[in-house]
TIPA-707595 format. One record per atom (N, C-alpha, C, O): residue in one letter; z negated, y negated, x negated; residue number from 1. Coordinates in pm, whole numbers, plus 50000, padded with zeros to 5 digits. Atoms other than C-alpha are relative to their C-alpha. Layout:
% TIPA-707595
<r resn="a" c3="Z" c2="Y" c1="X" resi="NUM"/>
...
END
This chain:
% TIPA-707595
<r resn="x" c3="50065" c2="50122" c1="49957" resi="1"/>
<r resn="x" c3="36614" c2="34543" c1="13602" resi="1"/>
<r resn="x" c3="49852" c2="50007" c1="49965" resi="1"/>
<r resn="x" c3="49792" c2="50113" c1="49980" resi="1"/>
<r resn="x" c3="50074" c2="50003" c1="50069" resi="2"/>
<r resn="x" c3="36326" c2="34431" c1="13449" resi="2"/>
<r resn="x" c3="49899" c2="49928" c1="50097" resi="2"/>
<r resn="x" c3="49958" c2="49822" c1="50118" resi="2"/>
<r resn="x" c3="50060" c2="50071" c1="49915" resi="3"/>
<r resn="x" c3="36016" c2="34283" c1="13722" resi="3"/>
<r resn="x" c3="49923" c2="49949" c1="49901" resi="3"/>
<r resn="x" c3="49886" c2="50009" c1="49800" resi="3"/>
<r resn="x" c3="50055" c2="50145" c1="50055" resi="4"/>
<r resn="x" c3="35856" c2="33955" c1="13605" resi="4"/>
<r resn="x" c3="49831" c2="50113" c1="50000" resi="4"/>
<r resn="x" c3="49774" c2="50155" c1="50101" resi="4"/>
<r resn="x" c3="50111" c2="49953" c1="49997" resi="5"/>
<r resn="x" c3="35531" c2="34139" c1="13461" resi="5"/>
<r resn="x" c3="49870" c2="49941" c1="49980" resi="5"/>
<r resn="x" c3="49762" c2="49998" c1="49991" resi="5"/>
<r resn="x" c3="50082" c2="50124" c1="50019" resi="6"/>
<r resn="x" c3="35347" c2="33799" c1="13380" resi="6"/>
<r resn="x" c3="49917" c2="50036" c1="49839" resi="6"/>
<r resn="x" c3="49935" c2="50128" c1="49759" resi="6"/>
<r resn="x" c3="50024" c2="50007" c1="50168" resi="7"/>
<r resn="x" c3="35169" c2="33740" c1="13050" resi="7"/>
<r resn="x" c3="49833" c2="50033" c1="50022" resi="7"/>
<r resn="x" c3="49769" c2="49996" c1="50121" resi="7"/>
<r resn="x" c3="50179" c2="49958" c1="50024" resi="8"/>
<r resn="x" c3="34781" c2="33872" c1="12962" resi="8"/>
<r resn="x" c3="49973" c2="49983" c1="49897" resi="8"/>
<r resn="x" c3="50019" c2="50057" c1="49810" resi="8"/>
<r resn="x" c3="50073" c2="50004" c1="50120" resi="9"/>
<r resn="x" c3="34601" c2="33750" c1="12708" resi="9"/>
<r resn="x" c3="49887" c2="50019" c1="50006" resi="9"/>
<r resn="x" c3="49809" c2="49968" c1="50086" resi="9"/>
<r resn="x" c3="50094" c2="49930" c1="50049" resi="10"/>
<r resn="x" c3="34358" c2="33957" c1="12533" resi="10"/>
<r resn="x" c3="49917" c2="49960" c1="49925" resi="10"/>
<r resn="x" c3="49962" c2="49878" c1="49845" resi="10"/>
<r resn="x" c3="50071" c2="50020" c1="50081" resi="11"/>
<r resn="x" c3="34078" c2="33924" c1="12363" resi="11"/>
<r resn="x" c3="49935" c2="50096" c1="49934" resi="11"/>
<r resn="x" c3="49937" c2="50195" c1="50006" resi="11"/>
<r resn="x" c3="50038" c2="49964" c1="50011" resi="12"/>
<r resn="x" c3="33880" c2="34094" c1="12121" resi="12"/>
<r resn="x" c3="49885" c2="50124" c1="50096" resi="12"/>
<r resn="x" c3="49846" c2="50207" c1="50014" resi="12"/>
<r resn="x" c3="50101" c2="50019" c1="49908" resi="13"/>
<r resn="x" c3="33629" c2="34216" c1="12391" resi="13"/>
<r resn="x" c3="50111" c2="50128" c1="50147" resi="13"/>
<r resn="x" c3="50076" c2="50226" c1="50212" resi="13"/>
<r resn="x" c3="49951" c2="49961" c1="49921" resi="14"/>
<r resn="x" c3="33917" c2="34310" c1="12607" resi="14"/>
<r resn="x" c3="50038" c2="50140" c1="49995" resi="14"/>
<r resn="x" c3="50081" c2="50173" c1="49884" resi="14"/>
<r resn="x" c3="49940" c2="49893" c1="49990" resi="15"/>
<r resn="x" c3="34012" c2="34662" c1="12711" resi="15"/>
<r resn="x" c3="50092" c2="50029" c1="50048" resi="15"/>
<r resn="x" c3="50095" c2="50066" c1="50165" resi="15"/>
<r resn="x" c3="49832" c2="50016" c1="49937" resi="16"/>
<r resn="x" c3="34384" c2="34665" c1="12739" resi="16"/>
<r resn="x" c3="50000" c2="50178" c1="50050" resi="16"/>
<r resn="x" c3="50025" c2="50192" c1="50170" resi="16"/>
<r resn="x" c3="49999" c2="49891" c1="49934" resi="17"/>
<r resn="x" c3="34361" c2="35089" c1="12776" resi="17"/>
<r resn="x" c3="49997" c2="49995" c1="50159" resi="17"/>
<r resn="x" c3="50084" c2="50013" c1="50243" resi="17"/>
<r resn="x" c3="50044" c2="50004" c1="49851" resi="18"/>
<r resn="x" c3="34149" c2="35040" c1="13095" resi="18"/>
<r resn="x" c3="50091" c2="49874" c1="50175" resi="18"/>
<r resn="x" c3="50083" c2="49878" c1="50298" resi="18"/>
<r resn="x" c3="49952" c2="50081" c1="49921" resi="19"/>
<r resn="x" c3="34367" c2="34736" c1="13233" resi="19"/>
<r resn="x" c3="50099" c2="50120" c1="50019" resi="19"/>
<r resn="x" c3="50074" c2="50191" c1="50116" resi="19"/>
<r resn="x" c3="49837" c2="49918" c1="50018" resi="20"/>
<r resn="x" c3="34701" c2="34961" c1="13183" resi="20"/>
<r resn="x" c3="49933" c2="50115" c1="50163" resi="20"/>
<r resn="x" c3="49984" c2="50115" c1="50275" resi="20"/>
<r resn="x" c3="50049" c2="49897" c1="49913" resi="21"/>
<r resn="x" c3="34479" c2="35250" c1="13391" resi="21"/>
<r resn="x" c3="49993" c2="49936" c1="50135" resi="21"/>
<r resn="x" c3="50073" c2="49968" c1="50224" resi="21"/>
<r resn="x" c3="50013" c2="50092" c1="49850" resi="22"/>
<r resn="x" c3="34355" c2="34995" c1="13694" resi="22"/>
<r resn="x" c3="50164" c2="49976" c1="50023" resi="22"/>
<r resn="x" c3="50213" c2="50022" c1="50126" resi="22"/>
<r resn="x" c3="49848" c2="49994" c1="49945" resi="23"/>
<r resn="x" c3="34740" c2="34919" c1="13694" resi="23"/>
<r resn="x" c3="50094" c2="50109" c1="50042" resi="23"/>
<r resn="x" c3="50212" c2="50089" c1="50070" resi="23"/>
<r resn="x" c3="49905" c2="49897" c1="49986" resi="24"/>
<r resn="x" c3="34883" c2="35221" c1="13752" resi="24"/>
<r resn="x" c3="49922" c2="50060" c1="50117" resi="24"/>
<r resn="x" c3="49964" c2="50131" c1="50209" resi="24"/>
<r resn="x" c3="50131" c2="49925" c1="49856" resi="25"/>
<r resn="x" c3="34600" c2="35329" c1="13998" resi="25"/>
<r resn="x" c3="50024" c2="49925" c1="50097" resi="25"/>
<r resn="x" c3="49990" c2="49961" c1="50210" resi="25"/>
<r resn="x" c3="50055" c2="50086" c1="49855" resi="26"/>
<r resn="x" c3="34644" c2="35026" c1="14214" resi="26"/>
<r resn="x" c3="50187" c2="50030" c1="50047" resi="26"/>
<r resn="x" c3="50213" c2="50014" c1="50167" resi="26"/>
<r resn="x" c3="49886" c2="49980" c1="49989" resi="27"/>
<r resn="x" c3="35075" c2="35121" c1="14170" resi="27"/>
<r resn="x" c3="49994" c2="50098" c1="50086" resi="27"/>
<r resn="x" c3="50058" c2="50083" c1="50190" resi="27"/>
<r resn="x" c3="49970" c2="49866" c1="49970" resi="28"/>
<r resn="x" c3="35015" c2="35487" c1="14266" resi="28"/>
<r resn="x" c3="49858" c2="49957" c1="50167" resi="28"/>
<r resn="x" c3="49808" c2="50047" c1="50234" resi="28"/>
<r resn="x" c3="50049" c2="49997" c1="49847" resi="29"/>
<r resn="x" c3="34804" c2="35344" c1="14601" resi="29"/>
<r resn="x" c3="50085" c2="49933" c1="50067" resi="29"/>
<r resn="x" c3="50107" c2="49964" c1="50185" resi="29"/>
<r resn="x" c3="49900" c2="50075" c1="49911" resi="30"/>
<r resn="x" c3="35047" c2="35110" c1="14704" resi="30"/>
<r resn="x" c3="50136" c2="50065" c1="50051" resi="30"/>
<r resn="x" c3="50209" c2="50053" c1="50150" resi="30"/>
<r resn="x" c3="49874" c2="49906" c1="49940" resi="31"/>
<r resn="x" c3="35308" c2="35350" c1="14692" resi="31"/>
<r resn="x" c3="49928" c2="50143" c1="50077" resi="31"/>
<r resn="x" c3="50002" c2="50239" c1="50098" resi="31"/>
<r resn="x" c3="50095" c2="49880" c1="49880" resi="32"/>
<r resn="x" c3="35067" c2="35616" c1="14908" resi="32"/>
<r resn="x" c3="50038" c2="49930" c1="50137" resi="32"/>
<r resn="x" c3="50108" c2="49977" c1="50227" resi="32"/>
<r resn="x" c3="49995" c2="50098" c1="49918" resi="33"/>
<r resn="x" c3="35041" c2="35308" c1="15120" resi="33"/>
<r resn="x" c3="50138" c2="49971" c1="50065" resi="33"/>
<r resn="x" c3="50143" c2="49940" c1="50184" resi="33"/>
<r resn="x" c3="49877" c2="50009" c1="49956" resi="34"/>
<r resn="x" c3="35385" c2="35276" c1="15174" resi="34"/>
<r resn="x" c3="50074" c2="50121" c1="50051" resi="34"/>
<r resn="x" c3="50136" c2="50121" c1="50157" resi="34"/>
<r resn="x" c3="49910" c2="49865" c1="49937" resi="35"/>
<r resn="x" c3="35539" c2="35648" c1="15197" resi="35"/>
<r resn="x" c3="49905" c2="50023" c1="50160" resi="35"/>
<r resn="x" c3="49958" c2="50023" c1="50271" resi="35"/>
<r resn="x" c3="50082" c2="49949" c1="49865" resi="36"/>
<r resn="x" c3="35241" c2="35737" c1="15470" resi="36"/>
<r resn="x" c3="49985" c2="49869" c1="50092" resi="36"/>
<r resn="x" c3="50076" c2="49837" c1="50168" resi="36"/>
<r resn="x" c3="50039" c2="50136" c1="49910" resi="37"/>
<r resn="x" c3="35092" c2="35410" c1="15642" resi="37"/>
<r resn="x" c3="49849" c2="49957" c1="49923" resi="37"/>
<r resn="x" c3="49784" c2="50014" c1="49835" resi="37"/>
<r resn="x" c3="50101" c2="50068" c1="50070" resi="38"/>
<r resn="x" c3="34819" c2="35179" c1="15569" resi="38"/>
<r resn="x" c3="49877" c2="50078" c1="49964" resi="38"/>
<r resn="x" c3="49820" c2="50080" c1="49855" resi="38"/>
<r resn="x" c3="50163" c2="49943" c1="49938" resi="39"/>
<r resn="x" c3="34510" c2="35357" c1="15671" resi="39"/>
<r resn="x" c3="50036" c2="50164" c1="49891" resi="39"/>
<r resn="x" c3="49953" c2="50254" c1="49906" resi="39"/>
<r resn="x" c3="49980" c2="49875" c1="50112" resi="40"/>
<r resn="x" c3="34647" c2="35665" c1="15380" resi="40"/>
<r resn="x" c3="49889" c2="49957" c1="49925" resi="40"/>
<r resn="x" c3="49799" c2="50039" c1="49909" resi="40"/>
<r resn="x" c3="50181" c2="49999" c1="50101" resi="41"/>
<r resn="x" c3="34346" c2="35519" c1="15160" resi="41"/>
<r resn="x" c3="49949" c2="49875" c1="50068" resi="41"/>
<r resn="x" c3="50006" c2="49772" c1="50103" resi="41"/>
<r resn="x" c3="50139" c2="50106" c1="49962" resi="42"/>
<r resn="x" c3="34054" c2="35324" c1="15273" resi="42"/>
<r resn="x" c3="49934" c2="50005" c1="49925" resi="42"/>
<r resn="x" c3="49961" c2="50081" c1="49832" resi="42"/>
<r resn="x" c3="50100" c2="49977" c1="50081" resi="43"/>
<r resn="x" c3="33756" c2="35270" c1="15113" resi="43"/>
<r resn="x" c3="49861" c2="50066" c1="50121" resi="43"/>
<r resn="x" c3="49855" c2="50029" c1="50239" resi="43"/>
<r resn="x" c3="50096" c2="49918" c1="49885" resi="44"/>
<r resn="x" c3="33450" c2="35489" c1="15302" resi="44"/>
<r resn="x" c3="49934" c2="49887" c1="50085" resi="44"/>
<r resn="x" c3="49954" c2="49908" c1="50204" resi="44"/>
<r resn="x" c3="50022" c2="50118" c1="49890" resi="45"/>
<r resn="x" c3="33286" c2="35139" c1="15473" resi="45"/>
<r resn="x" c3="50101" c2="50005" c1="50073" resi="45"/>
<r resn="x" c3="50068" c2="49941" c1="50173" resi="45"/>
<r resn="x" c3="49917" c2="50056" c1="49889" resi="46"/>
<r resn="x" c3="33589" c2="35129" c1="15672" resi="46"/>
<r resn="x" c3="50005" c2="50178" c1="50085" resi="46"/>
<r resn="x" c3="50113" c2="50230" c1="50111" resi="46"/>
<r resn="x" c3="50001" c2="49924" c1="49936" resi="47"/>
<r resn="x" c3="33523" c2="35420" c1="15837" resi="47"/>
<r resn="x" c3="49805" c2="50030" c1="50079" resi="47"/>
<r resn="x" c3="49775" c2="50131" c1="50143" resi="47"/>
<r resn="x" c3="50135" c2="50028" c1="49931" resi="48"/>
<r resn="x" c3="33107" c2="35320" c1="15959" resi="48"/>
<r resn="x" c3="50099" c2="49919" c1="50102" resi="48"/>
<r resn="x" c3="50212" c2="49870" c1="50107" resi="48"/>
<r resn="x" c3="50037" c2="50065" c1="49859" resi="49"/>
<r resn="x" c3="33031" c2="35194" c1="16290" resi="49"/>
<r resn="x" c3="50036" c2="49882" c1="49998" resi="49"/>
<r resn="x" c3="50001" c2="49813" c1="49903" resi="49"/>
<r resn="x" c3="49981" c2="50128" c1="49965" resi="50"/>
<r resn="x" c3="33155" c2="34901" c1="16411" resi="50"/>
<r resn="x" c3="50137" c2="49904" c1="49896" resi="50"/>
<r resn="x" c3="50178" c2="49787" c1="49899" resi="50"/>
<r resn="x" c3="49857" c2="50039" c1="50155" resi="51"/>
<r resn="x" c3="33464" c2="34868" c1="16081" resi="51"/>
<r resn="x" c3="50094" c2="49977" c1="50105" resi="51"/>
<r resn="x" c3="50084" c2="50045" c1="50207" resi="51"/>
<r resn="x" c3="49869" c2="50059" c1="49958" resi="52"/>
<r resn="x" c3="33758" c2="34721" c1="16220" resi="52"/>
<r resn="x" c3="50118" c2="50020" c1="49880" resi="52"/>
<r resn="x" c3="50234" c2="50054" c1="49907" resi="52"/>
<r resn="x" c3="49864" c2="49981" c1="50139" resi="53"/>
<r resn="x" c3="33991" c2="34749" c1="15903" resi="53"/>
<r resn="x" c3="50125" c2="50103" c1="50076" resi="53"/>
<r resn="x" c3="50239" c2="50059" c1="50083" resi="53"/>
<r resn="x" c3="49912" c2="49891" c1="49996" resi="54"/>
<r resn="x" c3="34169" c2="35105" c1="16039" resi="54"/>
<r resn="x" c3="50070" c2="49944" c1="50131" resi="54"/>
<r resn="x" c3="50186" c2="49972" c1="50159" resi="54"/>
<r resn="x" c3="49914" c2="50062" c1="49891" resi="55"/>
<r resn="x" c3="34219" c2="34882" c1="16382" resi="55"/>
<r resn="x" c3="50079" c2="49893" c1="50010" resi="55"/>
<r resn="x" c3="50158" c2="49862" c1="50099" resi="55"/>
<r resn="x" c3="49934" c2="50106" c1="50009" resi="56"/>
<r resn="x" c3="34322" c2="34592" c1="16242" resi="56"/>
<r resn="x" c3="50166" c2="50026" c1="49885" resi="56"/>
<r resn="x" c3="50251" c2="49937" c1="49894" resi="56"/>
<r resn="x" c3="49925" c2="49911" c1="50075" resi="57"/>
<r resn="x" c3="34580" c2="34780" c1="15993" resi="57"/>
<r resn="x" c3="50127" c2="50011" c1="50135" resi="57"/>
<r resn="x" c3="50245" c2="49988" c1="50109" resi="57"/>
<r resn="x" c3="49881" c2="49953" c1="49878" resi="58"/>
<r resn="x" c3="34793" c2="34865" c1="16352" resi="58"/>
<r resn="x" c3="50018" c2="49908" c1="50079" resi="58"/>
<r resn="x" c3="50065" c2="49936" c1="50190" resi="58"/>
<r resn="x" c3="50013" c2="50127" c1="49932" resi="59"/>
<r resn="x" c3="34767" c2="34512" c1="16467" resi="59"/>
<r resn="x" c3="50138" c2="49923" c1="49907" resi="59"/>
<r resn="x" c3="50186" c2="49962" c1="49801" resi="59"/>
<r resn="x" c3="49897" c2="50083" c1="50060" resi="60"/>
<r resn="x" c3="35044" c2="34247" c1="16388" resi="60"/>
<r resn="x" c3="49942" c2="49860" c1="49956" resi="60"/>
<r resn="x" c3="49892" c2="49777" c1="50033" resi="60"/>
<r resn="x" c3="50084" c2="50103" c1="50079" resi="61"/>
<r resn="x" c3="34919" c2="33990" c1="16107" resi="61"/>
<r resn="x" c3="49850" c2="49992" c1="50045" resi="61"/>
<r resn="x" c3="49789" c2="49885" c1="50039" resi="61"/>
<r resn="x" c3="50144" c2="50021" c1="49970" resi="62"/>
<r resn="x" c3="34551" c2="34115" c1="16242" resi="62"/>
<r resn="x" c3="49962" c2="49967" c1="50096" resi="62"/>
<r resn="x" c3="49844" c2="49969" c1="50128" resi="62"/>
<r resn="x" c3="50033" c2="50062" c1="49869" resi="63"/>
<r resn="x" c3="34590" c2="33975" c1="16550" resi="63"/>
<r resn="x" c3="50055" c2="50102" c1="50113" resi="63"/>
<r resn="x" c3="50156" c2="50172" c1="50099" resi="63"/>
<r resn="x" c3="49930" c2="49908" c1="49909" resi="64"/>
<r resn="x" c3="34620" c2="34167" c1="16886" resi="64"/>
<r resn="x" c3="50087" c2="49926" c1="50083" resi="64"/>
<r resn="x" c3="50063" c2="49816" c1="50134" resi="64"/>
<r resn="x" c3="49856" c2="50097" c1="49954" resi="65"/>
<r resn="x" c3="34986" c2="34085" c1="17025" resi="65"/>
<r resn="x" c3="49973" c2="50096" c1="50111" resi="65"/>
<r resn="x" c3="49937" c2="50214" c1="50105" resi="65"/>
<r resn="x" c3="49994" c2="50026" c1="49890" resi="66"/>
<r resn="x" c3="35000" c2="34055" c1="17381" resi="66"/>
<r resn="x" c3="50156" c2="50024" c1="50042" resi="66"/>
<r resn="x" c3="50193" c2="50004" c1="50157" resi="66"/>
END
């Protein structure tokens, strides 16, 4: 089975290498993201004072359920 990979057009200018790389980098976090739990990669702001991201991550659609 083949997933709908959508179409990119390139240009001169364009660096298809570096797209291919960002794609496989953002594959190999989502599947981190999935075997462990969300909060497996952050970016370092979400770990200052006052970040909400790592609390809102254990929340349902972001919101605190009652």
């Amino acid at each position: 089975m083949v997933k709908n990979q959508g179409i990119l057009q390139v240009d001169l200018f364009t660096d298809t290498s570096k797209l291919e790389r960002e794609k496989s980098l953002q594959a190999t976090m989502l599947g981190i993201k999935k075997k462990f739990e969300k909060n497996a990669v952050l970016k370092g702001t979400n770990y200052l004072e006052g970040a909400t991201m790592r609390e809102r991550n254990g929340q349902i659609g972001g919101h605190k359920a009652k």
